[in-house]
C-alpha positions in Angstrom: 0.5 -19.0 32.8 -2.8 -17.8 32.6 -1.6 -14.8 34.4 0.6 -14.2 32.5 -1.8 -14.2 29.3 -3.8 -11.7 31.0 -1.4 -9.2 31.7 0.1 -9.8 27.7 -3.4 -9.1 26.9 -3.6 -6.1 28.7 -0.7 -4.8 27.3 -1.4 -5.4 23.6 -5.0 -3.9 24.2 -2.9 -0.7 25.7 -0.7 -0.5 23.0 -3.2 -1.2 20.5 -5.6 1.0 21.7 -3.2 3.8 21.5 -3.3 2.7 17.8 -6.2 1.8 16.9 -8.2 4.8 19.5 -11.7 2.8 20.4 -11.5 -0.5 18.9 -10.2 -2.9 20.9 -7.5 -5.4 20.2 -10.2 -8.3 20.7 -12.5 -7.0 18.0 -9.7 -6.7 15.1 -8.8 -10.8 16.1 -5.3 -9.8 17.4 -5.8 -11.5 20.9 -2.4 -12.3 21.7 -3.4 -15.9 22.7 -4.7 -16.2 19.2 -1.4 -14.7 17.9 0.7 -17.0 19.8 -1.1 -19.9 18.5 -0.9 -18.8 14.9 2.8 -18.5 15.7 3.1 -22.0 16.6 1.2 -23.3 14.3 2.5 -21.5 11.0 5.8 -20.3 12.2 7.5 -17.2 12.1 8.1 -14.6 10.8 4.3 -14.1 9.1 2.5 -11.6 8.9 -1.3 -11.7 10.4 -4.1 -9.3 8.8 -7.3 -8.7 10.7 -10.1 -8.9 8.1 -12.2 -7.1 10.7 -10.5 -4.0 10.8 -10.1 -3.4 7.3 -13.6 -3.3 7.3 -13.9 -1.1 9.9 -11.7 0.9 7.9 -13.7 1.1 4.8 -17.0 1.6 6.3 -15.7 4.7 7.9 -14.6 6.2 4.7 -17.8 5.0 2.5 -19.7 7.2 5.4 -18.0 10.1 5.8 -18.0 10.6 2.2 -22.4 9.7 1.4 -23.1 12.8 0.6 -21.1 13.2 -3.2 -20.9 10.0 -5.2 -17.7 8.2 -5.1 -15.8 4.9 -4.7 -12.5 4.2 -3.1 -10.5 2.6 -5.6 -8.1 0.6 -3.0 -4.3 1.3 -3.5 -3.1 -2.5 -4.6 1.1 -1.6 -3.7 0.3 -1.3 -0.6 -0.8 -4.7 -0.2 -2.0 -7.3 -3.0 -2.5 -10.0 -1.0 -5.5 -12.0 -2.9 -7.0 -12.5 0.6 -7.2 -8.5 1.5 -8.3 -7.7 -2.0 -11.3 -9.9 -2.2 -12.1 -8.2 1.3 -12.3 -5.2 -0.4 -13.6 -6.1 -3.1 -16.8 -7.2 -1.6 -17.0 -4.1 0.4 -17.4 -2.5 -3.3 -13.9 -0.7 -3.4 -12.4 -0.1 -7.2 -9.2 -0.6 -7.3 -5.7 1.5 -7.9 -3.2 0.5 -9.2 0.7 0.6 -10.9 2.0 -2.0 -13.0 0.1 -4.7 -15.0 0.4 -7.0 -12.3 -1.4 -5.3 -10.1 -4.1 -5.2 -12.9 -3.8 -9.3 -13.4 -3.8 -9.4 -9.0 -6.9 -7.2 -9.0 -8.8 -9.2 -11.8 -8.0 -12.5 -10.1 -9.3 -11.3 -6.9 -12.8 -10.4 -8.6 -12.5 -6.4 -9.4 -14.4 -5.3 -12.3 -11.9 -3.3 -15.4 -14.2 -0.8 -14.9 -13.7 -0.3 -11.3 -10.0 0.2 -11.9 -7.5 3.0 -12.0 -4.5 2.8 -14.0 -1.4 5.0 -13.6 2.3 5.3 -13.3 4.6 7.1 -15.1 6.6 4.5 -17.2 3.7 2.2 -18.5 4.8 0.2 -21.6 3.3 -0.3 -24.8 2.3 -3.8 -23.8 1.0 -2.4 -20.5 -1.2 0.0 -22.6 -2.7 -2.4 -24.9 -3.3 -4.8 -22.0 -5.5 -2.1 -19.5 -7.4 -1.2 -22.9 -8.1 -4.4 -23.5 -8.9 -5.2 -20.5 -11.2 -2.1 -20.0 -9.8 -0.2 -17.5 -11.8 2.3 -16.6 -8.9 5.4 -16.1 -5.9 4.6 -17.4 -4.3 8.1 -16.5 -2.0 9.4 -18.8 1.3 11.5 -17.1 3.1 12.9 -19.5 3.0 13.7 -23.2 5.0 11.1 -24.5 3.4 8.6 -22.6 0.0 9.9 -24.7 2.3 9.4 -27.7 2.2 5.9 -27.0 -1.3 5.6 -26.6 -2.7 7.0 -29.0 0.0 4.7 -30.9 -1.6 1.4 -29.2 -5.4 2.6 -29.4 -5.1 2.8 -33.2 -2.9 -0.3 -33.7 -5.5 -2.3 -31.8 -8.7 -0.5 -32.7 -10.0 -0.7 -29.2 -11.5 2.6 -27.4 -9.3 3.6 -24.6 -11.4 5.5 -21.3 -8.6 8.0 -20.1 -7.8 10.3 -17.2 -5.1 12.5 -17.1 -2.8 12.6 -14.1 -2.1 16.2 -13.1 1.2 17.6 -11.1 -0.7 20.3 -9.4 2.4 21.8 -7.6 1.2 20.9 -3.7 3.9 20.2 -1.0 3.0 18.1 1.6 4.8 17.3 5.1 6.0 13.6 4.8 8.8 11.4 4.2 10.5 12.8 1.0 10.7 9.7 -0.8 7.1 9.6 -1.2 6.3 13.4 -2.1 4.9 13.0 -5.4 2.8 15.9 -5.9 5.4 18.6 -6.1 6.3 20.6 -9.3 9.8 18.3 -9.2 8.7 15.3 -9.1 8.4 12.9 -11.6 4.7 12.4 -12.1 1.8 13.5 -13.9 1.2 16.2 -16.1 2.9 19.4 -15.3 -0.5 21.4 -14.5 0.3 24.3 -17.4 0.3 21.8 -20.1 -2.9 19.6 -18.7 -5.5 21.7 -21.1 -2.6 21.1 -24.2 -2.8 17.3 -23.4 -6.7 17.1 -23.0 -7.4 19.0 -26.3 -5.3 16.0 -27.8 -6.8 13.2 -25.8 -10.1 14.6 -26.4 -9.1 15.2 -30.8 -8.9 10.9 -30.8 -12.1 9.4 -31.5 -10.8 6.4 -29.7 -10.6 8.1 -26.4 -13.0 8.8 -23.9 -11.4 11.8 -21.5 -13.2 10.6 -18.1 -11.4 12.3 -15.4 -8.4 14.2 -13.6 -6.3 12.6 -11.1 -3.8 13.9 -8.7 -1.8 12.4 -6.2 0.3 14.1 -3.7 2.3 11.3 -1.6 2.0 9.0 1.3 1.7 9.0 5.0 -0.4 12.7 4.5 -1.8 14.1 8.0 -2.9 17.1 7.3 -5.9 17.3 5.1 -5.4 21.3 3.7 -3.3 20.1 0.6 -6.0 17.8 -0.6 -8.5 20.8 -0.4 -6.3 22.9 -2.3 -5.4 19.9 -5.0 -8.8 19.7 -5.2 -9.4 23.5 -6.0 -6.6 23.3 -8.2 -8.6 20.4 -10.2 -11.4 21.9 -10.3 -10.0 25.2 -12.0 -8.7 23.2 -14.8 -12.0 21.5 -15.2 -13.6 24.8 -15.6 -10.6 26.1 -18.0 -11.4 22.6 -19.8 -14.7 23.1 -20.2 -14.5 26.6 -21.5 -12.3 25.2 -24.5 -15.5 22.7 -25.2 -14.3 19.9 -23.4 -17.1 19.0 -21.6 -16.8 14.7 -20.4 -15.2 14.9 -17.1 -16.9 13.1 -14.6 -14.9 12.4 -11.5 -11.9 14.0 -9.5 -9.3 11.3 -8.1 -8.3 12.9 -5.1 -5.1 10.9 -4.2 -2.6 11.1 -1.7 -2.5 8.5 0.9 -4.1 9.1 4.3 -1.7 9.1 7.0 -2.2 6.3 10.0 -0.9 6.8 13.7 1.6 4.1 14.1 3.4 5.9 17.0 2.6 9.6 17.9 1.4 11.0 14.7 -1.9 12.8 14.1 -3.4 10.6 11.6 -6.6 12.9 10.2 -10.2 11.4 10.1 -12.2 10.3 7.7 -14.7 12.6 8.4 -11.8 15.7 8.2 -10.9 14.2 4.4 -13.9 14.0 3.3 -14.8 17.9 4.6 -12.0 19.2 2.8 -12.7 17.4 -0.7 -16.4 16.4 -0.8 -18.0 19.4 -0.4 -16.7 21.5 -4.1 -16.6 18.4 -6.2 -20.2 17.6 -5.6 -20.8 21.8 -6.3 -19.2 21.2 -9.4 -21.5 18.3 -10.1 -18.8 15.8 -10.6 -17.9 12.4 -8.3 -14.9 11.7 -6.3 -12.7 8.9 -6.4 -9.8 8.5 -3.8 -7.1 6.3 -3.2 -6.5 5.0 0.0 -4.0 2.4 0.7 -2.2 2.6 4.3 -5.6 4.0 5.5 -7.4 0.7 4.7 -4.9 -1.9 6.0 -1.9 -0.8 8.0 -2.8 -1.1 11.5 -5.1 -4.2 10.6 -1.4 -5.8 10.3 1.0 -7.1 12.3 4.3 -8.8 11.8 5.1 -12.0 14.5 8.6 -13.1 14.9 10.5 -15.1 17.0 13.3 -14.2 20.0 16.1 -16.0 18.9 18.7 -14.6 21.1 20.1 -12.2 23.7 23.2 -10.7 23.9 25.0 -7.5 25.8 27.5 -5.5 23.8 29.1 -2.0 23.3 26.8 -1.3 26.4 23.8 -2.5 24.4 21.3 -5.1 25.0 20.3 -6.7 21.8 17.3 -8.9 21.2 17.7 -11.0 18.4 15.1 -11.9 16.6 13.8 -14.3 13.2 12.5 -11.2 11.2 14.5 -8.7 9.8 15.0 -5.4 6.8 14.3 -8.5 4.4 10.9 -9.1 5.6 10.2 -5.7 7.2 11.8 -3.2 5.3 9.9 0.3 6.8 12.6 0.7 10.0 15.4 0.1 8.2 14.2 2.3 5.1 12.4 5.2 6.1 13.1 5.0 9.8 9.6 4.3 10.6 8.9 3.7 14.7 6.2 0.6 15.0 5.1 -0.3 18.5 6.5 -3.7 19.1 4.5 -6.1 21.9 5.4 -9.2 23.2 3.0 -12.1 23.4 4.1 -13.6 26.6 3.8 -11.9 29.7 3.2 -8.1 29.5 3.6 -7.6 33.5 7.6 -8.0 33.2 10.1 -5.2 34.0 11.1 -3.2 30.8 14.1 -2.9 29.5 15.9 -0.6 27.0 16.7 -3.0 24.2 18.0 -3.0 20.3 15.8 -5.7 18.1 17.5 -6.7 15.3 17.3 -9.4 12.7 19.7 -12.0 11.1 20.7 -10.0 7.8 24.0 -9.0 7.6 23.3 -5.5 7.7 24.5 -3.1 10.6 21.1 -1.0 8.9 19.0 -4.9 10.4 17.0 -3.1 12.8 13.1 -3.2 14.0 13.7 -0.8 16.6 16.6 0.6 18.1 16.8 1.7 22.1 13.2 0.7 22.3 11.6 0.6 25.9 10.3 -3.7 26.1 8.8 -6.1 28.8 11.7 -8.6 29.5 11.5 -11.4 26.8 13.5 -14.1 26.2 14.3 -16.4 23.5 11.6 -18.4 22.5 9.1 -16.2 22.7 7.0 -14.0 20.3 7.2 -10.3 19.7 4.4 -8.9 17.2 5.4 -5.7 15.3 2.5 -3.5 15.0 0.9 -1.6 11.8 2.0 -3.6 9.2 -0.4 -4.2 7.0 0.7 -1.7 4.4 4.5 -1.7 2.7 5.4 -4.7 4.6 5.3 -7.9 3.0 5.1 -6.0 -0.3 8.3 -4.7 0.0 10.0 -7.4 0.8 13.1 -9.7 -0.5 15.0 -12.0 -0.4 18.4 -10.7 -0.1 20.6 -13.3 1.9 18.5 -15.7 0.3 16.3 -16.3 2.8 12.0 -16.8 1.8 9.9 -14.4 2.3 7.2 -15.0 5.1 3.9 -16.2 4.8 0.4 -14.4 5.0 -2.5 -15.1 7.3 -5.7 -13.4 7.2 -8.1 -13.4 10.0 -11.6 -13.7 10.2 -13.1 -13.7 13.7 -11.5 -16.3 15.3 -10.7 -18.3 12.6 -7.7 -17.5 10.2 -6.2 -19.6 7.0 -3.2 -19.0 5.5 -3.5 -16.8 2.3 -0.1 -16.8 1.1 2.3 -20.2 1.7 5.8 -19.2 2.8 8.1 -19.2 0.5 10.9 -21.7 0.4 14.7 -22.6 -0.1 13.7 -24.5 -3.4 11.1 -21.4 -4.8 14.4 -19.1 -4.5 16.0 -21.0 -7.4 13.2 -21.7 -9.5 13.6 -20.0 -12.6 18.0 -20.3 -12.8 19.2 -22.2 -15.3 22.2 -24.3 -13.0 23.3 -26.0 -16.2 23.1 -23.8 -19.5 22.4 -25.7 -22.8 21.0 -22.3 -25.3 24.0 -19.9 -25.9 23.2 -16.9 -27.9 26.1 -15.1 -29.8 26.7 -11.0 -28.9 25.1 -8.6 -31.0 22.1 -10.2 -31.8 23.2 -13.3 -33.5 21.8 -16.6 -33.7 22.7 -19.4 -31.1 26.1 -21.8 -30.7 27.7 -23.6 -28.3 30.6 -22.2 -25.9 
């Protein structure tokens, strides 16, 4: 057995090295013996997230960009685990974020209002008047109606409101379609002709502070040219803004997630981001604020799960396995490749296999005609790089709980989300009704 550790060792440090370029497997806490353990011990599926390497992760960043002051305002939908926040949170990242619970996630796991960035492009009136009075510190407005509704809440309330403006500056970027967001057709921000129109507006209320532009051009981006041209972009509309005698911008948010190798992609450095955005915002005497998400967390993740079966057919091997679309979603979704490793022994033949998952979905799939190491059921398979859009996006359709969450620390771990189970998936039903409301509106009767 010990052997057989050793080789499984080696090959998770290969793959993971692949991944990860210079740190080891050891140093993030994703020894496979450690794995295996947390596998028996919790169960499976759960997802495992290396403390470690988000740290790694947000050091590199906060160095590459020291020369222009800035803060990385952690993107929250890619993973709101209490556990990773307060991480980040005592690294000094702000915080991003979507919906208002995100803002309630973030304030739980210690973020300052201030530190936080609001935006979305369907916020509600109650959604307003919370992040106000809260004090968020840029709640970014994307469209002029949206400002309607603002300025409608700031004066109901009497609270000042400190305001970005999320701009659509027009910037194509190669990545998955489904997360393009910076393009003229897509549904966020501020189409960039009308930004001066909505600032003179923001700017006319004395119960707004204008603070900032924002922009955000998808997910997944590995190339760093469109940021420095959203940048430049930016920064022409700050100089048209302060030629109309608008003169309280202070920061850029430059965001757009940074891309991660999960396979064979070219994820860019920190170093290369921070060359193409740094250098004209601190020229124009402003700061920077960026929104990393993936970047921070998604290859300081993995997903462990459980052979459950083998089977031959159609000329296929299938390997059969506890997790599936339901608690991973990215394969199945955007067709995402993540390296898969077994925990046993890494020294076995491979084998061109199909993993799949219990749902009843022909779409249940972790990787299809994937080269493997011989496993067998019973033993553990951990899917690689995902931290980010993993247990975030996932459900429980075929009502089955979603998995737990483990963070580790060294080489200690605890579990910082409880799996769910069959008994949470019908809290909330009402089994036996005893309030029946009449249509349109009426008052209440029985059936």
């Amino acid at each position: 057995m010990g052997v057989q550790f050793r080789q499984a060792r080696r090959y998770f440090a290969r793959i993971a090295t692949s991944i990860f370029g210079t740190v080891g497997a050891g140093v993030l806490g994703f020894d496979p013996a450690l794995l295996r353990g947390i596998a028996q011990r919790v169960g499976t599926p759960a997802y495992v997230y290396s403390a470690n390497l988000i740290r790694a992760q947000y050091h590199a960043l906060h160095d590459a960009l020291k020369d222009v002051p800035h803060r990385i305002c952690y993107s929250v939908k890619a993973n709101g685990n209490i556990g990773v926040l307060k991480v980040l949170k005592s690294l000094g990242a702000g915080a991003d974020i979507v919906s208002v619970g995100e803002l309630r996630r973030a304030l739980a796991a210690g973020f300052d209002a201030d530190s936080i960035v609001f935006s979305g492009v369907g916020k509600t009136a109650p959604e307003l008047e919370e992040a106000i009075r809260a004090g968020v510190g840029f709640l970014n407005v994307e469209s002029p109606a949206e400002l309607d509704a603002l300025i409608a809440v700031a004066r109901r309330i009497k609270k000042l409101a400190r305001v970005g403006i999320r701009v659509n500056p027009d910037v194509a970027t190669e990545t998955h379609p489904y997360t393009k967001t910076g393009e003229k057709t897509a549904k966020f921000g501020v189409p960039y002709d009308e930004v001066v129109a909505v600032a003179q507006r923001i700017a006319a209320e004395p119960l707004f502070a204008l603070r900032g532009l924002a922009m955000h051009l998808g997910s997944q981006i590995t190339d760093v040219e469109p940021y420095h041209r959203g940048t430049v972009k930016l920064l022409e509309l700050v100089a048209a803004l302060r030629a109309s005698g608008i003169a309280t911008i202070e920061a850029l948010d430059v965001g757009g997630g940074l891309g991660v190798r999960y396979h064979n992609e070219k994820a860019p450095t920190a170093r290369a981001f921070a060359d193409a955005v740094a250098p004209p915002i601190q020229q124009a005497g402003l700061a920077l604020l960026c929104e990393p998400g993936r970047y921070l967390v998604a290859n300081a993740g993995v997903l462990l799960t459980k052979v459950l079966y083998r089977k031959h057919a159609g000329g296929k091997e299938f390997v059969v396995v506890d997790a599936g679309m339901t608690d991973f979603v990215r394969p199945s979704h955007y067709n995402a490749h993540h390296e898969i490793v077994p925990l046993q022994d890494g020294g076995r033949p491979e084998e061109l296999v199909n993993i799949v998952g219990p749902i009843c979905e022909s779409g249940d799939f972790l990787a299809l005609d994937r080269k493997l190491p011989a496993v067998e059921p019973g033993e553990y398979l951990a899917v690689l790089g995902t931290g980010a859009y993993g247990f975030v996006m996932s459900s429980t359709y075929n009502q089955r709980p979603r998995p737990p969450e483990i963070l580790v620390e060294g080489d200690r771990y605890y579990v910082a989300r409880q799996r769910e189970t069959l008994d949470d998936l019908l809290r909330g039903e009402v089994i036996e009704p005893t309030t029946w409301y009449q249509g349109g509106g009426g008052g209440s009767g029985g059936a």
